[in-house]
C-alpha positions in Angstrom: 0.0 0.0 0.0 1.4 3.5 -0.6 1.9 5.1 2.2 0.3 8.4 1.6 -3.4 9.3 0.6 -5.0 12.5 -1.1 -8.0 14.8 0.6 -10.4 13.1 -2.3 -9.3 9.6 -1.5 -9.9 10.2 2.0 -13.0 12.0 1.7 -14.2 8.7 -0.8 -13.4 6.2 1.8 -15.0 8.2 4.4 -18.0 8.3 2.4 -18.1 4.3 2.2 -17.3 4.1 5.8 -14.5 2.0 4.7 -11.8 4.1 7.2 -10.7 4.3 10.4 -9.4 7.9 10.6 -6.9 9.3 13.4 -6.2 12.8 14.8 -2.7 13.2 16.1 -2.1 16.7 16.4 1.4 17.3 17.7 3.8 20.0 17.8 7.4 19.7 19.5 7.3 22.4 22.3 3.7 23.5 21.8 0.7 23.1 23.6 -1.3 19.7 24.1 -3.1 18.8 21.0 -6.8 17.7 22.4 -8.5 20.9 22.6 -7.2 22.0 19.1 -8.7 18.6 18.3 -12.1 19.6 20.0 -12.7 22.8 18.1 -12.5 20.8 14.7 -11.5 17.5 13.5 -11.8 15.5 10.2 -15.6 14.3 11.0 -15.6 10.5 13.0 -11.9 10.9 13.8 -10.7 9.8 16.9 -7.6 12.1 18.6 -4.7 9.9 19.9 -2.0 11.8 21.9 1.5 11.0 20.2 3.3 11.6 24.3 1.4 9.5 26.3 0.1 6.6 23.3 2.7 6.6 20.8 5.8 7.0 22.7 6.9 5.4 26.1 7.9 7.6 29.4 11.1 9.8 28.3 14.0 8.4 29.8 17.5 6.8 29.3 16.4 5.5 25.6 15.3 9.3 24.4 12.4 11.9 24.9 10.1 9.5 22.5 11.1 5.9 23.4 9.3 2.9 22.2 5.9 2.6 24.0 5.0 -0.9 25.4 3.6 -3.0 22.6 0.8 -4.0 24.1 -0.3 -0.5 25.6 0.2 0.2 22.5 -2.2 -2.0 21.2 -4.5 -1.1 23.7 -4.2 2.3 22.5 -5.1 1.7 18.9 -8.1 -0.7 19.7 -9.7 2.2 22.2 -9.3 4.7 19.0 -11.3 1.5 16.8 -7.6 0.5 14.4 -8.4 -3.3 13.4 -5.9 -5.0 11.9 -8.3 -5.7 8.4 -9.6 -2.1 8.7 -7.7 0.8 6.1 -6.2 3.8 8.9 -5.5 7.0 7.6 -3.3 9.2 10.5 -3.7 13.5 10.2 -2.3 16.1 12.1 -1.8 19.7 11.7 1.7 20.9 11.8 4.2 19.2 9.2 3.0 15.7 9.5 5.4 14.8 12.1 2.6 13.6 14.5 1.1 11.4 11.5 4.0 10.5 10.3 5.2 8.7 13.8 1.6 6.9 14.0 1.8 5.5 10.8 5.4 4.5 11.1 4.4 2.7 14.7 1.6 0.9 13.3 3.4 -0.4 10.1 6.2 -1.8 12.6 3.7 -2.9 14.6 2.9 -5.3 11.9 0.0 -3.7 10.7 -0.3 -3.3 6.8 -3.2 -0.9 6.0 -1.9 2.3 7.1 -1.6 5.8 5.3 -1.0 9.3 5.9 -3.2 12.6 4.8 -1.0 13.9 2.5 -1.2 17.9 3.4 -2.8 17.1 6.5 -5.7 18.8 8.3 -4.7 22.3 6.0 -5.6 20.3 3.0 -8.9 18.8 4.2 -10.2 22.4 4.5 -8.4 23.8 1.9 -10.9 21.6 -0.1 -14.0 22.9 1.2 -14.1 19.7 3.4 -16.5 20.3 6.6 -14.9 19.6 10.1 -16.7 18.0 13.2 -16.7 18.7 16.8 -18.2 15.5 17.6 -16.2 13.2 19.2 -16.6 9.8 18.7 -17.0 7.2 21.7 -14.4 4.9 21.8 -14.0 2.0 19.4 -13.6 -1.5 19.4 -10.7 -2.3 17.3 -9.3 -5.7 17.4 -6.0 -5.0 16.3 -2.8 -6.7 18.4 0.9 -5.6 17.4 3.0 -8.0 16.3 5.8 -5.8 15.9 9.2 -6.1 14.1 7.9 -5.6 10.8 10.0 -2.2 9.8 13.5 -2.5 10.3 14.9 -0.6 13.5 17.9 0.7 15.2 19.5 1.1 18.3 22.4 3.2 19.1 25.0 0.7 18.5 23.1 -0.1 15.0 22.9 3.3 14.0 26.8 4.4 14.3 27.5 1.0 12.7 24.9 1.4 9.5 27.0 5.2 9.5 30.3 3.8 9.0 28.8 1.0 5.9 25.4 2.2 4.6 24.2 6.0 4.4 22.8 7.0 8.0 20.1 10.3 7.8 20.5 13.2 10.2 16.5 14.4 9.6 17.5 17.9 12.3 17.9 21.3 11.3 21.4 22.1 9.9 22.2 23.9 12.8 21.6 21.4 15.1 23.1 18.8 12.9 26.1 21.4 12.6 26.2 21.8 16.5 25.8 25.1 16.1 22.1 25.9 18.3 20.3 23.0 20.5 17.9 24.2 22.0 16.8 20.7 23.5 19.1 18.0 24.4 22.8 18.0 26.2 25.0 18.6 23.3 25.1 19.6 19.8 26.7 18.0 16.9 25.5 14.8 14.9 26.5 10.9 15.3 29.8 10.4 13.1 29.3 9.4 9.6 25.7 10.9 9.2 24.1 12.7 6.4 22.3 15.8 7.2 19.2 15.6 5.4 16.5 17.8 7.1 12.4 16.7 7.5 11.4 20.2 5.9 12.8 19.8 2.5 10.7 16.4 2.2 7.4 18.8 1.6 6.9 22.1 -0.8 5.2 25.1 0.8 1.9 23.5 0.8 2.8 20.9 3.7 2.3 18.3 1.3 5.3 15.4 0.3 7.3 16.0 -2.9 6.6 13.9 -6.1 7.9 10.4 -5.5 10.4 11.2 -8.9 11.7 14.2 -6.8 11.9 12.6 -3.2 14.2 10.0 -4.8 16.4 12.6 -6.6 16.6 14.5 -3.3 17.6 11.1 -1.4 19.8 9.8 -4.1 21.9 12.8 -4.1 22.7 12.0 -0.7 23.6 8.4 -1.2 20.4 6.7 -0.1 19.2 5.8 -2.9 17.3 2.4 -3.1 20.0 0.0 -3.5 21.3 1.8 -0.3 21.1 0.4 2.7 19.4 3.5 4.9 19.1 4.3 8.2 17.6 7.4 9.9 17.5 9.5 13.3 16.1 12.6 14.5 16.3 14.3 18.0 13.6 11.9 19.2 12.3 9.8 16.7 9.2 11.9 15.3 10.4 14.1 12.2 12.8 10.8 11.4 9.7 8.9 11.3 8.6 11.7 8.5 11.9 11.0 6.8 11.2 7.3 6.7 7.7 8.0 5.4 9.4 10.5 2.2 12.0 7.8 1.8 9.0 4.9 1.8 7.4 7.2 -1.1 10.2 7.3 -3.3 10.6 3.3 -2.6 13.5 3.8 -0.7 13.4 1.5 2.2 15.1 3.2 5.8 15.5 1.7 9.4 14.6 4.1 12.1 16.5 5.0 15.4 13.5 5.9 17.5 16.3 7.0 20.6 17.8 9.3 18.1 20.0 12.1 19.4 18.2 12.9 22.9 19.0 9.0 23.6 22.6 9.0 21.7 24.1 12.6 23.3 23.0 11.5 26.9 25.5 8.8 26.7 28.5 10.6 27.2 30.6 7.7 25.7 29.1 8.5 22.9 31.1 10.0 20.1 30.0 13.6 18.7 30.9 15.2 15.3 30.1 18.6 14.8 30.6 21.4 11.9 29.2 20.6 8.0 29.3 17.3 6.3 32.2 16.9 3.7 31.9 17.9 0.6 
């Protein structure tokens, strides 16, 4: 299944009933995402909270860490996500937020998953109507079997740096060690590839043509005979890089600990200052 769907798809499948749709508004440092969710929301979509369901308590393994699978599961099944039911994820600020759902729920083993290409901007861009109704929870059925995307841990991710092509998905400046505003050091794991989220979507929030995504990722050495790895600060906007890379048919592990879990090891190693060449 591709892993993104258009504003007319959606609103298709939403027609047929044939969808389960999910709200994950999410923005890093800004405010909870549930009221935003309450004032207007994609009409029968269900609002899951990427801190407390899609992500485990912050700690030794990173500010996002793995959540328990089968809280996980839990999770999806009170928001109705069956494992033989299409799930479409939205948010409203750069896709980050749907990005990380769809990513957990594909490693999670489930296969029907896709993201709103343009997100929640797009939907009413279209003349699409939002609710403020807010479903009771469903009754899903699904239960993770997880393992079915490749991941990393730290050890995995400086190796695949050193033999494969290993994606820094930060800002420049954080990648540079120039500015971080949010974890203990600056600078980037040794070997990696600044490639930032943004530049995976035009002004419009929504993804780059597939032909283009795979230009942008070739000329970095990831292209899809590659073998691709990718990191963020906490494994949210890397998810979004693994989703871009997914639509150009470029297959990429994730390192969910990312930087806040590598640079608060201080045995860590550190680059800092612009890739070569």
């Amino acid at each position: 299944m591709e892993p993104l769907i258009s504003v007319t798809e959606l609103a298709s499948a939403a027609e047929r009933d044939g969808v389960t749709v999910l709200d994950v508004r999410w923005q890093l440092g800004g405010p909870p995402g549930h009221p935003a969710y309450l004032e207007g929301h994609v009409p029968g979509a269900r609002y899951v909270d990427l801190d407390a369901e899609l992500a485990g308590p912050a700690g030794a393994h990173g500010r996002h860490p793995l959540p328990d699978p089968e809280e996980f599961g839990a999770a999806m099944r009170r928001a109705g996500v069956s494992g033989d039911r299409d799930v479409v994820v939205y948010d409203n600020w750069q896709g980050w937020g749907a990005a990380r759902a769809w990513w957990l729920l594909r490693w999670a083993g489930h296969t029907r998953v896709r993201v709103l290409d343009g997100g929640l901007a797009a939907w009413t861009a279209a003349g699409h109507p939002l609710s403020r109704d807010e479903p009771a929870g469903g009754a899903g059925d699904f239960v993770p079997a997880t393992g079915a995307l490749p991941l990393l841990d730290a050890a995995g991710a400086a190796d695949l740096a050193r033999r494969g092509v290993l994606l820094d998905a930060r800002a420049p400046e954080r990648y540079r060690g120039d500015s971080e505003p949010i974890d203990r050091v600056g600078g980037h794991i040794p070997g990696a590839v600044n490639a930032p989220t943004t530049q995976n979507t035009g002004a419009d929030g929504r993804f780059l043509p597939a032909a283009e995504l795979t230009d942008r990722f070739t000329g970095l050495g990831a292209g899809p005979d590659a073998e691709v790895g990718v990191y963020c600060g906490s494994g949210v906007s890397g998810a979004h890089e693994v989703l871009a890379l997914a639509a150009a048919g470029i297959p990429a592990a994730l390192y969910v600990g990312s930087w806040s879990e590598w640079s608060a090891d201080p045995a860590h190693p550190v680059a800092t200052g612009p890739q070569p060449g």
